[in-house]
C-alpha positions as CSV (number, residue, x, y, z in Angstrom):
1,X,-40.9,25.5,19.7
2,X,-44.3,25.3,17.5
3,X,-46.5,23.1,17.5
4,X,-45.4,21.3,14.1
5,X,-41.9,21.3,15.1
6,X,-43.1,18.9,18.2
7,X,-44.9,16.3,16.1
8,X,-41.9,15.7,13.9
9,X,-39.9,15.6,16.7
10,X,-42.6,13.0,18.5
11,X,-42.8,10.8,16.1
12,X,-38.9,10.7,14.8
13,X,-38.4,10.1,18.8
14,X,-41.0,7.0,18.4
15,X,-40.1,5.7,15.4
16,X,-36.2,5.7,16.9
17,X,-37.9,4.0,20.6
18,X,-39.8,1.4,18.6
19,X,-36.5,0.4,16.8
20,X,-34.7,0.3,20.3
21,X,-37.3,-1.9,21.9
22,X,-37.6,-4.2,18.7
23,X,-33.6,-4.8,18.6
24,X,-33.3,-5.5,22.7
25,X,-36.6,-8.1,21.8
26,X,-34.7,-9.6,19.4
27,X,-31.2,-10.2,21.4
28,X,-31.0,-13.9,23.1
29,X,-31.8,-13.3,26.5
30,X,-29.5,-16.1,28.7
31,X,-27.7,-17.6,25.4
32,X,-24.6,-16.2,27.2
33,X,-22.9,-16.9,30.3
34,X,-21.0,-14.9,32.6
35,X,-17.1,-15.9,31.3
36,X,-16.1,-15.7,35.0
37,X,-16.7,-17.3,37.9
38,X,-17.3,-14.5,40.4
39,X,-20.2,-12.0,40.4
40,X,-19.9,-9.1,37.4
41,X,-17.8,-6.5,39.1
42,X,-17.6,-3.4,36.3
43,X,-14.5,-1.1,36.2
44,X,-16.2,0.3,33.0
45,X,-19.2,0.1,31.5
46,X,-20.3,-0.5,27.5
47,X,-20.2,2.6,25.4
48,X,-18.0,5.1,27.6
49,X,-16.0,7.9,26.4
50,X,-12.6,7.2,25.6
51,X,-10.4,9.3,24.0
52,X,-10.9,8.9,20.1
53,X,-13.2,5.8,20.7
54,X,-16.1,4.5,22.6
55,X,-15.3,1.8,25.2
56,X,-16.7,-1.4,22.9
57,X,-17.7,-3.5,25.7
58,X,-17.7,-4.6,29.8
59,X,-14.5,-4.1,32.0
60,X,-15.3,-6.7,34.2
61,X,-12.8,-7.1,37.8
62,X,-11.3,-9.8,38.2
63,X,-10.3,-8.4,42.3
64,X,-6.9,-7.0,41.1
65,X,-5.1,-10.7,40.3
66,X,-4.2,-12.1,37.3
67,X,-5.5,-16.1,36.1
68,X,-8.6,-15.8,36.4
69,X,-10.0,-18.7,34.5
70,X,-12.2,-17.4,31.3
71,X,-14.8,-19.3,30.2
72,X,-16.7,-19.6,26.8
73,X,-19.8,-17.6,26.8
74,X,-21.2,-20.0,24.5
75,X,-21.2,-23.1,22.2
76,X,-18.4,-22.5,19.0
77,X,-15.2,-22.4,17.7
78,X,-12.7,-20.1,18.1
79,X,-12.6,-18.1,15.1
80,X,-9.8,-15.6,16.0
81,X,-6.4,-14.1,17.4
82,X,-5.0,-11.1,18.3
83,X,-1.7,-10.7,20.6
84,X,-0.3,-7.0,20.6
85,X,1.8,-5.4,23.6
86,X,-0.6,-2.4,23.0
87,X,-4.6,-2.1,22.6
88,X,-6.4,-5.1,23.5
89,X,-2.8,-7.1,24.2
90,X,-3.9,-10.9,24.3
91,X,-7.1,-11.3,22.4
92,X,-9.7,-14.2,22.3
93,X,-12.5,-14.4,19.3
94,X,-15.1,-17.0,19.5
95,X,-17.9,-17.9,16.6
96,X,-21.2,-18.4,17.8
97,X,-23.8,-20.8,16.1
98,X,-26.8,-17.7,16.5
99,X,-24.0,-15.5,14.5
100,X,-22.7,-13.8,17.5
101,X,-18.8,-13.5,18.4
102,X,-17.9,-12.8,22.0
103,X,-14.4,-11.3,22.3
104,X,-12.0,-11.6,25.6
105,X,-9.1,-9.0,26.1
106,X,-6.4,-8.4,27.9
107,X,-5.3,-12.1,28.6
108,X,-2.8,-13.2,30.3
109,X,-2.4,-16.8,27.9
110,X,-4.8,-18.8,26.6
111,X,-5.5,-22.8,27.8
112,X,-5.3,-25.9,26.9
113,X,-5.5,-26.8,23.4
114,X,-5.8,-23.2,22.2
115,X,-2.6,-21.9,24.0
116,X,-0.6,-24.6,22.5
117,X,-1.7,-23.5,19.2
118,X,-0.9,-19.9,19.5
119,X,2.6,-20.9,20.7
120,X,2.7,-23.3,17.7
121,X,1.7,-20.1,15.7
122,X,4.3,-17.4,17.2
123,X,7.0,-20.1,16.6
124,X,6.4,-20.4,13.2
125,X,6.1,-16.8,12.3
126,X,8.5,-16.5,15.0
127,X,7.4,-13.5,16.4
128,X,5.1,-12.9,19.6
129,X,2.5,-10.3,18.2
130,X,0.3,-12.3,15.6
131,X,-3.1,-12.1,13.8
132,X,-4.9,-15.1,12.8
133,X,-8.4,-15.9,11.4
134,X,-8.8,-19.5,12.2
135,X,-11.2,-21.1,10.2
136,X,-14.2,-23.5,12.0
137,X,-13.2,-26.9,12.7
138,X,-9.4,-26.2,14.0
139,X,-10.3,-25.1,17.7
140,X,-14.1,-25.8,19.1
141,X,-15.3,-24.7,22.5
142,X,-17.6,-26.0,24.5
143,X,-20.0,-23.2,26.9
144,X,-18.2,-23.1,30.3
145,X,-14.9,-24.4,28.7
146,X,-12.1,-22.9,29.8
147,X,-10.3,-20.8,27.3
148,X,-8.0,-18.4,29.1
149,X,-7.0,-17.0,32.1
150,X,-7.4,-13.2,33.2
151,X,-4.6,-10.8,33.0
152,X,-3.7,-7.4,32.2
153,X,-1.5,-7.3,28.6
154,X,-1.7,-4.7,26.0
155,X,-3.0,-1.1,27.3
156,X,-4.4,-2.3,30.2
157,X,-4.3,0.1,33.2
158,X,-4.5,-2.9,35.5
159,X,-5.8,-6.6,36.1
160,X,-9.4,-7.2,34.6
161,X,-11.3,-9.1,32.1
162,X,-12.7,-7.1,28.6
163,X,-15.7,-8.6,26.8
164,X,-17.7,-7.7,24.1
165,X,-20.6,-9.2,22.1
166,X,-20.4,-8.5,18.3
167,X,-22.3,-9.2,15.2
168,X,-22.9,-7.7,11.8
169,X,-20.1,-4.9,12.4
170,X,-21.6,-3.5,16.0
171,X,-20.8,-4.3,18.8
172,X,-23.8,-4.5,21.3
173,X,-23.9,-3.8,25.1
174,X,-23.2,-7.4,26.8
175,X,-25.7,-6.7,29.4
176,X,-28.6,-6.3,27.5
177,X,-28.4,-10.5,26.8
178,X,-29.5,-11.0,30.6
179,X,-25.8,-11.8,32.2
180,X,-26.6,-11.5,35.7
181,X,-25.9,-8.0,37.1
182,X,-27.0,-6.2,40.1
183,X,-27.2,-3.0,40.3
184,X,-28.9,-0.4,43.0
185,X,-27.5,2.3,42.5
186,X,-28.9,5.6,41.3
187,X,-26.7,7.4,38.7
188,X,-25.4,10.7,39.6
189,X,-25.8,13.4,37.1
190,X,-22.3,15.2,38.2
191,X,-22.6,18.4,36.3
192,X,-24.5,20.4,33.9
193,X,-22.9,23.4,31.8
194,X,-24.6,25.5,29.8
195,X,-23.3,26.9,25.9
196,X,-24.8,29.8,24.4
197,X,-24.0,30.0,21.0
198,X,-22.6,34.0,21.4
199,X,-20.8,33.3,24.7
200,X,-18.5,31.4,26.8
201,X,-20.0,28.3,28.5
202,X,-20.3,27.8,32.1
203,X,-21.7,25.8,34.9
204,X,-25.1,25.5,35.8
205,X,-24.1,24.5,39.6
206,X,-26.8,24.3,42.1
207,X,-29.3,26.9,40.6
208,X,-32.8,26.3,40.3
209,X,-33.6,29.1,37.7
210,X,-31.4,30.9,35.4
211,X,-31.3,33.4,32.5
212,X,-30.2,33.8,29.1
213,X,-29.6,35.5,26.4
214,X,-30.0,34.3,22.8
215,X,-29.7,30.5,21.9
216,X,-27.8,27.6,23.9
217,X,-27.4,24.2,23.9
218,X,-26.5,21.8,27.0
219,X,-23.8,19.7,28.4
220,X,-24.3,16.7,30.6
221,X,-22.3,15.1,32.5
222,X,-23.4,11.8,34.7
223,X,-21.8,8.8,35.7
224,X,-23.1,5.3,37.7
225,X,-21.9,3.2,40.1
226,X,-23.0,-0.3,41.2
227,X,-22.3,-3.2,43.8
228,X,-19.1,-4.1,43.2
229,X,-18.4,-1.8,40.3
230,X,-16.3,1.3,40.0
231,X,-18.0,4.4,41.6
232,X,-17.5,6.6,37.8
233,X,-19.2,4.1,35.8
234,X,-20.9,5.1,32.4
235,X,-25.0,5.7,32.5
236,X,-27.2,3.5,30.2
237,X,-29.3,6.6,28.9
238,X,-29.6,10.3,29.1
239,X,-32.5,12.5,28.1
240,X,-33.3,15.8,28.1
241,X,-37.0,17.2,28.1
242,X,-38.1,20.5,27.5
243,X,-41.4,21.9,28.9
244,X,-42.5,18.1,29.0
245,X,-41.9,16.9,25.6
246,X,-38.7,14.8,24.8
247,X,-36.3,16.9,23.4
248,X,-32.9,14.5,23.1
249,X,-31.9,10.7,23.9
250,X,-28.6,9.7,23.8
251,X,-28.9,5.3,24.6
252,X,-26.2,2.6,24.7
253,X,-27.2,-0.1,22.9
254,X,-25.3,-0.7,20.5
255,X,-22.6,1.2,17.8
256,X,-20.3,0.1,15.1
257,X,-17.1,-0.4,15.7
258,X,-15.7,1.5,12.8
259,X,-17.4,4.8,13.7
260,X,-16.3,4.5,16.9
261,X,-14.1,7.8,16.9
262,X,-17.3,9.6,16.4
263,X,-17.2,9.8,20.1
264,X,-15.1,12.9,19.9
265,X,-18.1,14.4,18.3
266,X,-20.1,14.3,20.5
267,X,-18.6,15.5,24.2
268,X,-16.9,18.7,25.2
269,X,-13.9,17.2,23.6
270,X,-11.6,19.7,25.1
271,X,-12.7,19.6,28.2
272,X,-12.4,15.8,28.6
273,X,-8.8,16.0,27.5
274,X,-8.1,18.2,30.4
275,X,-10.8,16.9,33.3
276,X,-11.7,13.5,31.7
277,X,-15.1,14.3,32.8
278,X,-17.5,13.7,29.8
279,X,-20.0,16.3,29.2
280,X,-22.5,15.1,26.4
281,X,-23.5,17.6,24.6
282,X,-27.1,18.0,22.7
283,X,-25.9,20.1,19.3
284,X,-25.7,18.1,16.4
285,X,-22.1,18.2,13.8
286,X,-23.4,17.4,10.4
287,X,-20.3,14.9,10.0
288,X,-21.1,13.0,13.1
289,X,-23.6,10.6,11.2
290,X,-24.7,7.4,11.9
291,X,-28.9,5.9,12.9
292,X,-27.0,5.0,16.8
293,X,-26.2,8.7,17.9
294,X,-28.0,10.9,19.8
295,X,-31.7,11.3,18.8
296,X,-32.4,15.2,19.5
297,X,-34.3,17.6,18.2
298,X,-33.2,19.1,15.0
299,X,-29.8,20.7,16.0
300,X,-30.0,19.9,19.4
301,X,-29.7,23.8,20.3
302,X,-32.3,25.1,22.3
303,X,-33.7,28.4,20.6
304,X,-36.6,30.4,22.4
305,X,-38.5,33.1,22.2
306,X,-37.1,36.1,23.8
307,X,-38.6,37.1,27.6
308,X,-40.1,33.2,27.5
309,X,-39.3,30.8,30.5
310,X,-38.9,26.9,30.3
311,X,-39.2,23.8,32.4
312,X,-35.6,21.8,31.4
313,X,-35.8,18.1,32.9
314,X,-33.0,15.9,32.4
315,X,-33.0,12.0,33.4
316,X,-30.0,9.8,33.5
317,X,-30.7,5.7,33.6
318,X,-28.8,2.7,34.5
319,X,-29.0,-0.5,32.5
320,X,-31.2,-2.1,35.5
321,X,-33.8,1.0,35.5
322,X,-32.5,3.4,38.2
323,X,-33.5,7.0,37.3
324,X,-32.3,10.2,38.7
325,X,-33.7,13.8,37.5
326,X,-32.6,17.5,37.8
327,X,-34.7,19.9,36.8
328,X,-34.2,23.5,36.1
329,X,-35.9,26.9,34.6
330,X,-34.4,28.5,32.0
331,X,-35.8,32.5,31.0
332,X,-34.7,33.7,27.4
333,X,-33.1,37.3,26.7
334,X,-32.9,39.1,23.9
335,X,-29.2,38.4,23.0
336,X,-26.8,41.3,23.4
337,X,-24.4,39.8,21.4
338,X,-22.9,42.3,18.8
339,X,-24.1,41.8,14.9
340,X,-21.6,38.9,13.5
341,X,-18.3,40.4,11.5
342,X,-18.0,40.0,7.9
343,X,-16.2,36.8,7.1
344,X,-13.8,37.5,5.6
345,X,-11.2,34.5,5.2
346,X,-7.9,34.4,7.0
347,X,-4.8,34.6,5.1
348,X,-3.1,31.1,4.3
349,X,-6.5,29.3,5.1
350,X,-8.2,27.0,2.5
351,X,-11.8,26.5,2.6
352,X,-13.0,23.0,3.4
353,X,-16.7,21.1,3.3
354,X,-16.5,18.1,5.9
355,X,-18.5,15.9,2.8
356,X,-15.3,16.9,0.2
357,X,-12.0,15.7,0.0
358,X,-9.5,18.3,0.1
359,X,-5.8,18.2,-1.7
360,X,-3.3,20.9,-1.1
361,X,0.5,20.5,-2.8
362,X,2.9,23.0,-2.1
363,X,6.3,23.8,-1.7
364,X,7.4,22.2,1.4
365,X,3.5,20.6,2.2
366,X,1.2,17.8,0.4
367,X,-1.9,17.4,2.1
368,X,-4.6,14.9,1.2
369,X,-7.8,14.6,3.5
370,X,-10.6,12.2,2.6
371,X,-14.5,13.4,2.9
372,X,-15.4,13.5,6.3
373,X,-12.2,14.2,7.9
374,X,-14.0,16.7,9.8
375,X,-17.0,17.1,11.3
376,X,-18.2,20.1,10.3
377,X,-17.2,22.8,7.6
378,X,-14.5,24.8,8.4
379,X,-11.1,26.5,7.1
380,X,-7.8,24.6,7.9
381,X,-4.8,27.0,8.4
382,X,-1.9,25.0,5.8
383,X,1.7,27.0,5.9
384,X,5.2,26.1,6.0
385,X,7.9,28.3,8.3
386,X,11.8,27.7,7.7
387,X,13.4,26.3,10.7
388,X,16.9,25.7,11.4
389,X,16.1,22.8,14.0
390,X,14.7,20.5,12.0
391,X,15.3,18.8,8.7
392,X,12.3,20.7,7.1
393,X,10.2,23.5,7.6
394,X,8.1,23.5,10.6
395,X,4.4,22.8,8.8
396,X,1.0,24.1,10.2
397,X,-1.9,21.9,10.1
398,X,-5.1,23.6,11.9
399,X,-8.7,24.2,11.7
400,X,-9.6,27.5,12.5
401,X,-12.9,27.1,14.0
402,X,-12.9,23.9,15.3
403,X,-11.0,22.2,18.7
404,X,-11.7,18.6,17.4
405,X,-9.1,15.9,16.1
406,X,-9.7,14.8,12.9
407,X,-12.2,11.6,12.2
408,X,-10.1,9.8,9.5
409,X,-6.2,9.3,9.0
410,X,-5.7,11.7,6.3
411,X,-1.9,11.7,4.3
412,X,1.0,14.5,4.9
413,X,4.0,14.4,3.1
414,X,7.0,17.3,3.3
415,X,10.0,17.9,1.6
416,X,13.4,17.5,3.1
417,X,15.9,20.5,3.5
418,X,18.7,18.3,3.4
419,X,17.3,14.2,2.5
420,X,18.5,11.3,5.0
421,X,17.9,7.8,4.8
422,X,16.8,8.4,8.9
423,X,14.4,11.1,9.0
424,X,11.0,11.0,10.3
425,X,7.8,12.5,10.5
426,X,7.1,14.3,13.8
427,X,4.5,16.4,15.6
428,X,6.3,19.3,17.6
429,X,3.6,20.6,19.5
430,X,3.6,18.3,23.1
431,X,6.6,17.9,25.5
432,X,8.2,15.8,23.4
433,X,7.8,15.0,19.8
434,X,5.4,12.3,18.8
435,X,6.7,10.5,15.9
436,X,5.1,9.0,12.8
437,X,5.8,6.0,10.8
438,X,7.5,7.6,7.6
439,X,8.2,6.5,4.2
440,X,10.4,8.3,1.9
441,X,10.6,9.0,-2.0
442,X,13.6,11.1,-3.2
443,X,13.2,14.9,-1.7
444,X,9.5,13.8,0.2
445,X,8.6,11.8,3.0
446,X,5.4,10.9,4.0
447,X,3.4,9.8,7.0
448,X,-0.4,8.9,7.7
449,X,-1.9,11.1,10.3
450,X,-4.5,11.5,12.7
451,X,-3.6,14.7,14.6
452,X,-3.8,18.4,13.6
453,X,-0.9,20.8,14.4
454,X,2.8,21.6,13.9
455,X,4.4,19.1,11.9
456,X,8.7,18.6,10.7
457,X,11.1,16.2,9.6
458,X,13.9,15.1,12.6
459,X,16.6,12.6,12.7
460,X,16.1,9.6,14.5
461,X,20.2,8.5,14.6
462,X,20.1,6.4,18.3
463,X,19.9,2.8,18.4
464,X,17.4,1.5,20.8
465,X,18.2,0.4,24.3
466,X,18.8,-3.2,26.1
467,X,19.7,-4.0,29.2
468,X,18.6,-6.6,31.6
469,X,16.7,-6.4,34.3
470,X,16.6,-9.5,36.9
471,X,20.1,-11.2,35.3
472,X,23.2,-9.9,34.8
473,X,26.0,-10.6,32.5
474,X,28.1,-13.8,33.4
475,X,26.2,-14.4,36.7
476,X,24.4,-17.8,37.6
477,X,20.7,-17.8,37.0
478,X,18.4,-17.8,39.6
479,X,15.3,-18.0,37.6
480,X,14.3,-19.2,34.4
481,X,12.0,-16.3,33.3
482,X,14.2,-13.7,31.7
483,X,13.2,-9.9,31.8
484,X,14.6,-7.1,29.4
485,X,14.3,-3.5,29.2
486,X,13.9,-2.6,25.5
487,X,13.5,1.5,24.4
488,X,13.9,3.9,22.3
489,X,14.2,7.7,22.0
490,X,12.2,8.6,19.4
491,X,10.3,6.8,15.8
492,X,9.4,3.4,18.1
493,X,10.5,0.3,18.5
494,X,9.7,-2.2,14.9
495,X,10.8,-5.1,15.5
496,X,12.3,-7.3,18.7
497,X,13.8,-10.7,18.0
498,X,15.9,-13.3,20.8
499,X,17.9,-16.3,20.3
500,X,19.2,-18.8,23.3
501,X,21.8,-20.8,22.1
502,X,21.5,-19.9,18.5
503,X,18.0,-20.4,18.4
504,X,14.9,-18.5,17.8
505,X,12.7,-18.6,21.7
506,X,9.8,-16.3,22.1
507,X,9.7,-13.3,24.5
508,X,6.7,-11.4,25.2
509,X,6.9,-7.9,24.8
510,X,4.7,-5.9,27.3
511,X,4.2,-2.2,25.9
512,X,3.2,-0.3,28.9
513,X,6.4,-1.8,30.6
514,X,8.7,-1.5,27.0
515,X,10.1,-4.7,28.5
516,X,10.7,-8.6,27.3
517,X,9.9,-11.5,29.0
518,X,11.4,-15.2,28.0
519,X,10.3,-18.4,29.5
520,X,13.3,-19.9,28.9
521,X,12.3,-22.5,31.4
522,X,13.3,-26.2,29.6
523,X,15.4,-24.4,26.8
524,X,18.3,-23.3,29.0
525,X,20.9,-25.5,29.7
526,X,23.4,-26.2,32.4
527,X,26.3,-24.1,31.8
528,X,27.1,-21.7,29.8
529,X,24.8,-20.0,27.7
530,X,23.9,-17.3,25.1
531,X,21.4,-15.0,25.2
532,X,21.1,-12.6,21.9
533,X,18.4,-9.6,21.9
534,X,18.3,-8.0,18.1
535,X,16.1,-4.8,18.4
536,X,15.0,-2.7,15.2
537,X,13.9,0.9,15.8
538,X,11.2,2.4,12.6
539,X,14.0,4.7,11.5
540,X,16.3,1.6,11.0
541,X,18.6,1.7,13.6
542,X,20.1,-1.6,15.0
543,X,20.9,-2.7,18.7
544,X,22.1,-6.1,18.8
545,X,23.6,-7.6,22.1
546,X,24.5,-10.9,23.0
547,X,24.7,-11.6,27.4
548,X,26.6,-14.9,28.8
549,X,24.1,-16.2,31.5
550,X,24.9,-19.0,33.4
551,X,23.0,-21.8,35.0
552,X,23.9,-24.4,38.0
């Protein structure tokens, strides 16, 4: 590393510090309140790796129960909601006068005032998952107010409260507005691997001084824990210094929420698929942009001279300031890595620049991918095999150099062998087929995709599934809340509609569960009555039941 080399790198590293320090000066410190009532308790922290996205905000326990009341962080008016039996499940938006929005997930209803307006809502659309933009004026909060209660809806693994602070398109790490938080803890840095660029990666373990040959880059893997918080938290910061001299920074403030996939970029992506331990690596992909990643030098690959040794110090921080260090010395070889082949391009591979857009039409195959599908150039693998198991030929999709999913949806169509009404999109290359909403237009049917691999056309010919699951048919009630197993085998369950009596009642469909849930507490009658559960797979197919339940 020269010298010039080092003051670039010094003062892009200060320039990048300066704007850190500026934006945490600038966030309200104690605008916002806790929006529970018991100490902050984190299940996961702002910024984690997820798979395809960075966790946007705080997991906060809420002790494994559901009700919690939520409060308002803050003066406003509620500005949004969002119910879905996946993702977020009940959501909460609220406007802030400073131009902030705090978000609450993963309700299980909303109070007062607010929850009768959301039922008013879903009875009017008459349909349980909504969206609404609700303009200022209609429903204002007061800090403190209650506004919902704790739960565990949508894609929730289990009972706890999500909340995020948001503004200008990024969403910023909750604790850095001075919530109360205790913390300490020192992180643990868990593992460190190392990745020579003409070799196989592998762990750096407990040694104090290794060798090796040609360049490398690193992989760090640390975690935090706190009072009252999961043990395998996320860290606040992790830098790497070489020989002294900062040499990559990877910080959680802050990131936008539409670039949030870019988190695939930047961890052993593979290896958190299989381990869901998230090594963070310090090479750069061209296509991973954005001024909130990593700041490293150039690259981020470590290139020295040959028969030199190196001091390598890497720090991992907590958002209250604990620090904890490993450091290591690294001696460079001269690689022994055989003189690169020739490339010479693989048969049935096209040529693609992550920057470009890339159309390919054949035969059985249309393929359109927007610029920066991937993150880094590369040549996809694009063929079409005959198959007498599916409606189509089985189509290839693949990079040949990379082991990333793609950033963007990008569109795939195929032609049909033999055309039905009920065919769908599907990729063949899991356990089971994973299936894609599908449109059709004469001979072609097309799908929006976000997965590389083996792709076909299948029939989707089954209705979905009903049957009841604390009543049965002709038997007196013993409870007015009604569940109902609803499935299906294959393109997805579209739609989901009930009727008591004739009429139109709301039921709460839980994803994780594939299950309904009616309060039909005030609308049942003595007597006889009829229950009718309509249920509209994506391919089309119809299951339509009707149970007599009875009530003393």
């Amino acid at each position: 590393m020269n010298p010039s080399h080092l003051l670039s790198l010094l003062a892009g590293l200060l320039l990048s510090l300066t704007s850190s320090l500026v934006h945490s000066q600038e966030l309200p410190q104690g605008y916002f309140r806790n929006p529970l009532d018991c100490n902050i308790g984190l299940s996961a922290t702002f910024a984690e790796f997820r798979t395809g996205h960075f966790h946007a905000g705080l997991d906060m326990r809420t002790g494994g129960t559901i009700g919690l009341p939520v409060h308002a962080a803050a003066d406003g008016y509620v500005c949004g909601i969002r119910i879905s039996p996946w993702g977020g499940g009940k959501m909460l938006y609220i406007k802030h006068p400073n131009g902030y929005t705090s978000v609450y997930m993963h309700l299980n209803d909303f109070a007062g005032e607010i929850g009768q307006w959301v039922r008013n809502e879903q009875y009017k659309e008459q349909s349980f998952a909504i969206v609404r933009d609700i303009p200022e004026g209609v429903l204002p909060v007061k800090k403190g107010q209650v506004v919902a209660h704790s739960g565990n809806t949508g894609g929730s693994g289990g009972p706890h409260l999500h909340f995020e602070l948001r503004k200008d398109g990024l969403t910023i790490n909750p604790l850095r507005f001075g919530l109360p938080y205790s913390d300490n803890l020192k992180p643990v840095i868990r593992g460190i691997r190392i990745y020579p660029t003409a070799g196989q990666p592998f762990d750096l373990g407990k040694e104090d001084n290794i060798s090796i040959a040609g360049h490398f880059y690193l992989g760090i893997y640390a975690t935090d824990a706190a009072e009252g918080s999961t043990a395998k938290n996320g860290v606040d910061k992790v830098e790497l210094f070489v020989d002294g001299i900062l040499f990559f920074q990877y910080v959680t403030n802050r990131f936008p929420l539409d670039s949030s996939r870019i988190s695939n970029a930047l961890i052993d992506y593979p290896l958190y698929v299989r381990t869901r331990q998230a090594y963070l690596l310090t090479r750069a992909l061209p296509g991973a942009l954005g001024d909130w990643i990593p700041v490293r030098h150039g690259d981020g690959i470590l290139r020295f001279t040959p028969g030199s040794t190196h001091s390598l110090r890497i720090r991992a921080h907590d958002i209250k300031g604990n620090i904890t260090e490993r450091t290591f010395q690294v001696t460079t070889l001269a690689s022994t890595a055989s003189p690169a082949a020739p490339d010479v391009p693989e048969k049935g591979t096209y040529a693609i620049t992550y920057s470009k857009p890339l159309k390919f039409n054949g035969e059985h195959l249309k393929i359109s991918f927007p610029a920066y599908t991937l993150y880094d150039n590369d040549r996809m693998r694009i063929s079409s095999t005959p198959s007498s198991l599916y409606r189509s030929p089985v189509c290839a999709v693949e990079p040949c150099t990379s082991d990333l999913p793609p950033h963007l949806w990008y569109t795939l169509s195929i032609k049909a062998s033999s055309p039905t009404e009920k065919a769908v999109i599907v990729r063949i290359d899991g356990k089971r087929p994973t299936a894609y909403k599908t449109s059709r237009e004469g001979e072609w049917y097309t799908a929006s995709v976000r997965d590389f691999g083996h792709f076909a056309l299948t029939v989707d010919n089954e209705n979905p599934r009903i049957s009841p699951i604390n009543f049965r048919e002709g038997k007196n009630l013993k409870t007015n809340i009604l569940r109902i197993k609803i499935s299906d085998n294959l393109s997805g369950i579209e739609t989901y509609n009930c009727y008591l009596n004739g009429e139109w009642i709301l039921a709460e469909y839980d994803g994780k569960s594939a299950s309904l849930t009616i309060d039909a507490n005030g609308a049942i009658k003595k007597g006889v009555n009829k229950l009718r559960v309509a249920v509209v797979d994506a391919a089309g197919n119809v299951a339509d039941v009707t149970f007599t339940i009875r009530k003393i």
